[in-house]
C-alpha positions in Angstrom: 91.1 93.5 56.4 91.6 92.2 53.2 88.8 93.9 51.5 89.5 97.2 53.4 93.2 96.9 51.9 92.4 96.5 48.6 90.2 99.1 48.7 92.8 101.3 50.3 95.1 100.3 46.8 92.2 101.2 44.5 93.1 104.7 45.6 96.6 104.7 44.0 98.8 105.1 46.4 100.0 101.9 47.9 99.8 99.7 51.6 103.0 100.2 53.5 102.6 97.3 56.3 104.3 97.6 59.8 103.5 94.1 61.7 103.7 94.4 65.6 103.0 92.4 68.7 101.7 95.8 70.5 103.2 97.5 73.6 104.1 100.0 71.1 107.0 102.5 71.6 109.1 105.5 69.7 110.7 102.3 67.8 107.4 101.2 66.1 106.3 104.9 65.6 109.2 105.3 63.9 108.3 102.8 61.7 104.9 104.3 61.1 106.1 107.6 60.1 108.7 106.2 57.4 105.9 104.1 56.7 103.6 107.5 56.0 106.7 109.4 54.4 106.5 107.0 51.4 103.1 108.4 50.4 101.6 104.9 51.0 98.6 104.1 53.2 99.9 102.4 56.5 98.4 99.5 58.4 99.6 98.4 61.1 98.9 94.8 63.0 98.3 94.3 66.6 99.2 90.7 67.5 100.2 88.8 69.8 101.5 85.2 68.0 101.5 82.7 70.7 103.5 80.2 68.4 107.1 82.4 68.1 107.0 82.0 72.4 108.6 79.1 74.2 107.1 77.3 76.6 109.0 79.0 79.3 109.2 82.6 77.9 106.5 85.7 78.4 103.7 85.2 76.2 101.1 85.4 79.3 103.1 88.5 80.7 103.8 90.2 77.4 102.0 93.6 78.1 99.1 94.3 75.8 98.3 98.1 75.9 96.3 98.3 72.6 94.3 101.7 73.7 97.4 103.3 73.7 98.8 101.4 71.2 95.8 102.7 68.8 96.5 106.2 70.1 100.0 106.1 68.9 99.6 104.4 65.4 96.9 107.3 64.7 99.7 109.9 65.8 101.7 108.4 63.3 99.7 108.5 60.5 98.1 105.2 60.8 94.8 104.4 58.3 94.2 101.0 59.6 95.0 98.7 62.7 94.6 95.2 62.0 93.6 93.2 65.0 93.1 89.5 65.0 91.6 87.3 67.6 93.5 83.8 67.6 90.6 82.4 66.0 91.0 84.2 62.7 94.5 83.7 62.3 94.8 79.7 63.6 91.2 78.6 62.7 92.4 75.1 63.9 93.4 75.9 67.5 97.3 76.3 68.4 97.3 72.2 68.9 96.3 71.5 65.7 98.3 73.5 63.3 99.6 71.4 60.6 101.2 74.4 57.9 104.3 76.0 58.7 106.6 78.6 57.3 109.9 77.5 58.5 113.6 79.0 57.5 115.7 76.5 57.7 119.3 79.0 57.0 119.5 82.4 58.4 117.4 81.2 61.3 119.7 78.1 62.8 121.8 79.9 64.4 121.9 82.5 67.2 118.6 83.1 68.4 117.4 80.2 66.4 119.7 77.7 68.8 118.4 79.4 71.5 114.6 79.5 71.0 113.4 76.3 68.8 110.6 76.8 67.0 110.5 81.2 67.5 111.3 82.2 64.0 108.7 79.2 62.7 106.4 80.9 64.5 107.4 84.4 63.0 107.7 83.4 59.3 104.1 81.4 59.8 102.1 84.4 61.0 104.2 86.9 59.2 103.1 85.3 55.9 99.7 84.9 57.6 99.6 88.7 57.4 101.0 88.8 54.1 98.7 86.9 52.9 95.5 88.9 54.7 96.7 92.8 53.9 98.4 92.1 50.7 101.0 95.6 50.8 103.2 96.8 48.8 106.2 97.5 51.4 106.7 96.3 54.6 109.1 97.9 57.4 110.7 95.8 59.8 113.3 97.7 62.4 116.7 96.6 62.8 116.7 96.1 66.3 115.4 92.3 66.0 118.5 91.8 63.1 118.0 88.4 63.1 114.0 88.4 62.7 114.7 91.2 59.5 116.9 89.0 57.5 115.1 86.1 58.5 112.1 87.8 56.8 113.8 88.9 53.7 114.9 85.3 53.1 111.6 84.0 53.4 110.6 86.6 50.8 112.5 86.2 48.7 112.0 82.3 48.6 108.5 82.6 48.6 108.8 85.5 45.8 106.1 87.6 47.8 105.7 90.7 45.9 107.0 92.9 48.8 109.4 95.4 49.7 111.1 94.9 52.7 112.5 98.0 54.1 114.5 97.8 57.3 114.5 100.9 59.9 117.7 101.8 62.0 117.3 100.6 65.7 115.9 103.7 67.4 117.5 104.3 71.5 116.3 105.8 74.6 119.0 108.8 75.2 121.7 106.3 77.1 121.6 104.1 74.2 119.6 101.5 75.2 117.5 100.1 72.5 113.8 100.7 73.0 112.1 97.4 73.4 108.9 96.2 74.6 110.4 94.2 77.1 112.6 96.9 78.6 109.0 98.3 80.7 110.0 94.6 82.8 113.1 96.0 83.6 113.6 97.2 87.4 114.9 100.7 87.2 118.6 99.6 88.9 118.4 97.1 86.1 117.3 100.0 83.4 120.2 101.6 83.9 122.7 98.6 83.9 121.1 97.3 81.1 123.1 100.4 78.6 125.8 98.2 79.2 125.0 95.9 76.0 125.3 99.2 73.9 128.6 100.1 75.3 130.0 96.8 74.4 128.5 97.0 71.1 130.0 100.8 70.6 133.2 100.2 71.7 133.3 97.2 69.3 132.0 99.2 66.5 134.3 102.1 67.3 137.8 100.2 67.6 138.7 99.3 63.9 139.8 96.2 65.0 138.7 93.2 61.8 139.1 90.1 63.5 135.9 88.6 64.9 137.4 87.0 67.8 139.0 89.9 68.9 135.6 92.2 68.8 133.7 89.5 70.7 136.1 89.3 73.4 136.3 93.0 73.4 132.6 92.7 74.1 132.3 90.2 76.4 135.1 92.3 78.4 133.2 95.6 78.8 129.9 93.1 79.2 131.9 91.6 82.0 132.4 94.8 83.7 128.5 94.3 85.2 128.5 91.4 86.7 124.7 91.5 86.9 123.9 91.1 83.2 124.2 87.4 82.3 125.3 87.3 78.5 124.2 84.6 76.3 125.9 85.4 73.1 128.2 88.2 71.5 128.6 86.9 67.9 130.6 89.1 65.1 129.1 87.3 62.0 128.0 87.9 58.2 125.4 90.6 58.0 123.7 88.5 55.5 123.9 84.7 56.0 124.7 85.8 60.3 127.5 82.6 59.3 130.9 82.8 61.0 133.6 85.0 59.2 137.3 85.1 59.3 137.6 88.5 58.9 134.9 91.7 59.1 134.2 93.6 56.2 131.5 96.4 55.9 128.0 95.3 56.3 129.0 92.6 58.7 127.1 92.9 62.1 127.6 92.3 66.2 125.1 90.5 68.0 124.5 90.6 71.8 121.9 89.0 73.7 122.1 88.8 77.9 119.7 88.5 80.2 119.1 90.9 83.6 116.6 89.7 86.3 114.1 88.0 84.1 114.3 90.0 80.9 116.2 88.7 78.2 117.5 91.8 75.6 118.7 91.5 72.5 120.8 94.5 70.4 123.4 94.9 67.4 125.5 96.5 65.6 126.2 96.7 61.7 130.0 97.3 61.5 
């Protein structure tokens, strides 16, 4: 891969890199094709990382489509998939890993709380893949807010020559943000599940400045479906994802809940 991207740069025009963990959708095509409009050669990764999942989340049911998935990437104007076994990109085993990439500020809170260890596991084979394809840009969506600033941090610490570009979150037509995960939903959950976009509309459409006022707004309209369990509906900083007093432009609203067995995360920038 490495030699293969270099080569690719020899030609003058650039890597654009869009990481993935497969089960592609519109969302990562999306990517692809602002990947391609830059005039850069786009590779994409195909990964599963077993060390950003819990012990008691999906990683053994996360579906893994990557026919398909290789399908869409050359729709999108895809030059190289990147596919690693395990073995290549934790030579040691899982057990035995020793070298970690670890956040330690944008990633305490929030999802960070909630999942030990997930965005160690991201930043490690993030600048595992970094490291391998080398690009000059890489495009993370917006959908995982958390994950993209995350990633920008860790950039910028590490001072990795790389431009990250973030994408908008791209929605099915009811709003619901296209995820991997939503294929687990059941469709009477599918269509309850539109609620965690609502909340975040109406939050984002009422003009209202105090944080505590927009979360309860959400947690109101979230409330409404008694089905969806939330977790967390945080108005915070849209850089440091810290507490505010008051919500000025940029700042961002966080939802996560959980329906059946699928957990769903979405946002809004305010």
């Amino acid at each position: 891969m490495a030699t293969a991207s270099a080569a690719l740069k020899q030609k003058g025009a650039g890597v654009a890199f869009v990481p993935t963990m497969g089960a592609l959708h519109e969302g990562h095509a999306t990517l692809m094709r602002r990947a391609h409009e830059s005039g850069a050669a786009v590779i994409t990764s195909v990964y599963v990382n077993p060390t950003q999942f819990g012990p008691r989340e999906d990683f053994n049911q996360y579906p893994r489509t990557f026919d398909a998935d290789c399908a869409l990437c050359e729709q999108a104007g895809v030059s190289l998939v990147f596919a690693p076994a395990d073995e290549e990109m934790y030579p040691s085993g899982f057990a035995a890993v020793s070298t970690w990439v670890d956040e330690l500020q944008v990633a305490k809170r929030l999802e960070g709380e909630r999942r030990p260890g997930h965005f160690r596991g991201v930043c490690t084979v993030v600048a595992k893949l970094f490291n391998i394809v080398q690009p000059d840009t890489a495009f993370f969506g917006q959908k995982d807010y958390q994950q993209l600033k995350v990633i920008e941090r860790m950039v910028r610490d590490l001072r990795y020559p790389i431009e990250i570009v973030p994408v908008p979150t791209v929605c099915e037509a009811d709003g619901l943000a296209m995820s991997s995960r939503n294929r687990y939903l059941a469709p009477v959950e599918r269509a309850k599940a539109t609620v965690l976009s609502r909340a975040l509309r109406a939050a984002s459409e009422s003009g209202e400045t105090d944080p505590l006022q927009l979360e309860a707004l959400i947690k109101d309209v979230v409330a409404g479906v008694p089905e969806v369990r939330l977790d967390y509906a945080e108005v915070v900083d849209g850089q440091t994802l810290e507490r505010i007093s008051r919500v000025r432009p940029g700042d961002v609203a966080l939802i996560a809940a959980s329906l059946g067995a699928t957990r769903l995360i979405d946002n809004v920038i305010l």
